[in-house]
C-alpha positions as CSV (number, residue, x, y, z in Angstrom):
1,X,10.4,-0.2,5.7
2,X,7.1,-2.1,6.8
3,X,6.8,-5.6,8.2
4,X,4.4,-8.1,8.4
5,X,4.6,-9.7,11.3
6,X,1.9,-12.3,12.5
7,X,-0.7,-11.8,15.2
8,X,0.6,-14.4,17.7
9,X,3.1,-16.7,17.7
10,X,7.4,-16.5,17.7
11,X,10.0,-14.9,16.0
12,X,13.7,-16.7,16.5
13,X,16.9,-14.1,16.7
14,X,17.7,-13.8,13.0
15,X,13.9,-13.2,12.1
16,X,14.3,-9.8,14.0
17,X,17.7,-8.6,13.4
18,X,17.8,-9.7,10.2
19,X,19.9,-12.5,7.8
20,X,21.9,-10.3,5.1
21,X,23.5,-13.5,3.9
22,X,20.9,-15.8,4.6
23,X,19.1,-17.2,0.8
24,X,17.5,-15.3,0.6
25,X,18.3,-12.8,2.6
26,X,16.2,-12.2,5.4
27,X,15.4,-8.4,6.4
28,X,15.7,-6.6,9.7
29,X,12.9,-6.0,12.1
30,X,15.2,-4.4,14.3
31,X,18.2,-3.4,12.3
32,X,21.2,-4.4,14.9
33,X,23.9,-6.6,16.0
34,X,23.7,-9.9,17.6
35,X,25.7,-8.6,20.5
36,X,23.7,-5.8,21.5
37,X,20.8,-7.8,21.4
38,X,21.9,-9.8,23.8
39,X,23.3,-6.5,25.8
40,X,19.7,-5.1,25.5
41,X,18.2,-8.4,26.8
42,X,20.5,-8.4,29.6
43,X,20.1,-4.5,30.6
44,X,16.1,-5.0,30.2
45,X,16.0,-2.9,27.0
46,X,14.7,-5.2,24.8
47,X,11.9,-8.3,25.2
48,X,13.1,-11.3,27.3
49,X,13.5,-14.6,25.3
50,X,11.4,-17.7,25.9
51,X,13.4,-21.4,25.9
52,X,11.4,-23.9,23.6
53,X,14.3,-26.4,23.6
54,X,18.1,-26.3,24.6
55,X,19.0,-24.8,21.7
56,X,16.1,-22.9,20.6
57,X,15.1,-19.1,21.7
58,X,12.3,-17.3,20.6
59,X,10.5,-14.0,21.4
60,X,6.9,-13.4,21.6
61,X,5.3,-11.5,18.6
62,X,3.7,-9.7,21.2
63,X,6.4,-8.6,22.6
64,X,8.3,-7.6,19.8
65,X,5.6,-5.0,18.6
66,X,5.3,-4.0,22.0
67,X,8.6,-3.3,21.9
68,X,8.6,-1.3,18.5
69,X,5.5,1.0,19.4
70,X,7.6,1.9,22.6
71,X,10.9,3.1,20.8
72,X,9.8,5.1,17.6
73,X,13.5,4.8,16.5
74,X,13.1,1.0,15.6
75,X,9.5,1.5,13.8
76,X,10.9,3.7,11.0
């Protein structure tokens, strides 16, 4: 499945691993669990997060396609 993803700007944690029970639901980008995001984030595996506020983390756009052109496994 293809996503549109803007040209610039943020995406916040549930816009890239998706919202199953969000309404309505929101789909994956990167179909995976919350904790190994985070684990991936930590090793280096995945794009480091940027702090707008204490309680608000976002990843570059940029990144995140960065990211998917690098590991063919998320793309498709």
């Amino acid at each position: 499945m293809r996503h549109t993803l803007p040209e610039t700007g943020y995406l916040r944690l549930h816009q890239i691993i998706g919202a199953p029970k969000a309404d309505p639901p929101i789909p994956a980008i990167i179909p995976i669990s919350k904790s190994t995001w985070w684990a991936g984030v930590k090793s280096g595996r995945y794009p480091c997060p940027k702090k707008l506020g204490p309680r608000i983390t976002v990843w570059r756009v940029e990144d995140i396609r960065a990211f998917i052109s690098r590991d063919t496994n998320v793309a498709e």
